[in-house]
N, C-alpha and C positions, 0 to 999 in steps of 0.2 A: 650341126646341132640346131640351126634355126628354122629348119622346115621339118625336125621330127617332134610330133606331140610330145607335151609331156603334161606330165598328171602332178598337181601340186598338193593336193590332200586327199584321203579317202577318210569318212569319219560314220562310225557304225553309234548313233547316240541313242537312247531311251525317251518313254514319253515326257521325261521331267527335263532332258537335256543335258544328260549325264553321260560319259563314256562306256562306251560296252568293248570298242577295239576302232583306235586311229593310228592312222597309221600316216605323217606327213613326209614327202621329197623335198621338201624346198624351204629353203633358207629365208622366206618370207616372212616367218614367225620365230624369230630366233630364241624367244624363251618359253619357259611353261604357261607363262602368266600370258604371254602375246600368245599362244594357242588356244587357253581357254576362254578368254575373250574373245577370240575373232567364233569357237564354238558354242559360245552361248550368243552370240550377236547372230550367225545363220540361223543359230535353231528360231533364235525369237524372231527372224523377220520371214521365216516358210514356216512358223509356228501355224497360222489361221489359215492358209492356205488347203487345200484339198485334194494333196497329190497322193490317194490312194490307190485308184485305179492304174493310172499309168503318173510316171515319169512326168516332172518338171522341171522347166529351166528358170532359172534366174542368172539376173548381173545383180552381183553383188561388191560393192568395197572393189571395183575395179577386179574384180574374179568371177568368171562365169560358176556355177553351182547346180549339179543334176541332180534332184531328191526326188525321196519317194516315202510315204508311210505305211506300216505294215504291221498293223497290232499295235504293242504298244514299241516300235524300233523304228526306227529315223536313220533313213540309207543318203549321203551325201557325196560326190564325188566333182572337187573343185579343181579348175583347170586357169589359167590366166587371162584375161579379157580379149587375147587376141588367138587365141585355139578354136576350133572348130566343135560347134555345139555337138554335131554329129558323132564324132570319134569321143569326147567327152561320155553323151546319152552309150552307144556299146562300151564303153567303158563299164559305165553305170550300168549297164545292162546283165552284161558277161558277171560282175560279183554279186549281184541281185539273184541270180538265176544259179548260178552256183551255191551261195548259200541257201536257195531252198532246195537247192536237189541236196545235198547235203545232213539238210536238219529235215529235209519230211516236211510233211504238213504244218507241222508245231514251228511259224517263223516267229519266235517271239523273246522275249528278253531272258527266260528261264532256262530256254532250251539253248539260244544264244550263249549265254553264262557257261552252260556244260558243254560247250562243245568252244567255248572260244579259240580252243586248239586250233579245231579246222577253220576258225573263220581267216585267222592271223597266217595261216598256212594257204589260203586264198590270198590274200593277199599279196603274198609275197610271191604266189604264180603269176597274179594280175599283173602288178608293177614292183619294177627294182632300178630304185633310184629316179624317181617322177617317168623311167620309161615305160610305155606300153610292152609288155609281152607279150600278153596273151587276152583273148575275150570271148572265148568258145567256152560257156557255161559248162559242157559236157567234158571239156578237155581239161577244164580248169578242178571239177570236181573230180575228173579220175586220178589225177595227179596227187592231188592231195587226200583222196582215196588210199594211194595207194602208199604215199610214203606214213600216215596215221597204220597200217598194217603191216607194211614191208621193210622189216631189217635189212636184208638183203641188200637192201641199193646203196650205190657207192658214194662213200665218203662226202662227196662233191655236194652231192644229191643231197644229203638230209641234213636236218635243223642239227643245230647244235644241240640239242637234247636227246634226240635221237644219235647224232654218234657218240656222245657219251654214254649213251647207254647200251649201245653194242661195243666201244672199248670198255666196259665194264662189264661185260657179258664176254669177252674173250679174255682179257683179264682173268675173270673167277674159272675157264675151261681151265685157261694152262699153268694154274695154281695147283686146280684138282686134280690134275695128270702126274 
């Protein structure tokens, strides 16, 4: 476990520094109050900074930190001061590129809100349990392409909302039978 990355927060915040979708692995912040503080203390210290165009890194609070801004949405992906910036930055990279192939041109906190479905569904392809899965922006967005359309896939495969809503959907078949 000590030489595989792992990922200690991913945080999707707004231009005020608000929550749009976080999502944390690690026992660093054990309560809600030690989360939102450590998330208004990154926003406010890459607040003045100019990471529009491409990707930035910071060390921060003994945590390395890959952000980027994007309208009015603030993309954050924090790892622990001795991980590799590199695997960190595709980290950041792969859910960056995924949610815009996902939401279109409109990357923005409105379109984010209606769709937070797919972003949280990103997520959860990205990383499970601070580990890397996956960072292939195209693999990451079919996936979650396809489980937001596809009943069909097994049990295993989809959110808890989705299999409750296909055993509620076979439920009501063999009731009407």
């Amino acid at each position: 476990m000590e030489s595989c990355p792992s990922i200690k927060n991913i945080l999707l915040m707004d231009s005020e520094g608000k929550r749009v979708a976080v999502k944390y692995y690690s026992d660093d912040w054990p309560t809600l109050s030690a989360k939102l503080a450590f998330e208004k203390s990154v926003f406010t210290k890459t607040q003045k900074t100019n990471a529009r165009t491409e990707a930035d890194i910071v060390m921060f609070d003994g945590y390395i930190v890959v952000y980027k801004f994007v309208q009015d949405l603030h993309f954050f992906v924090t790892g622990g001061d001795d991980e590799n910036e590199l695997i960190l930055a595709t980290v950041f990279q792969g859910f960056f590129d995924a949610v815009s192939l996902l939401l279109g041109s409109n990357v923005d906190k409105t379109t984010a809100l209606e769709n937070l479905d797919l972003i949280l569904l990103c997520l959860d392809e990205i990383v499970d349990g601070g580990i890397i899965l996956e960072t292939d922006a195209s693999i990451i967005a079919g996936k979650v392409a396809t489980h937001g359309t596809d009943g069909s896939a097994p049990l295993s495969e989809q959110t808890i909302t989705q299999a409750l809503a296909t055993a509620r959907d076979h439920l009501a078949r063999s009731l009407l039978k």
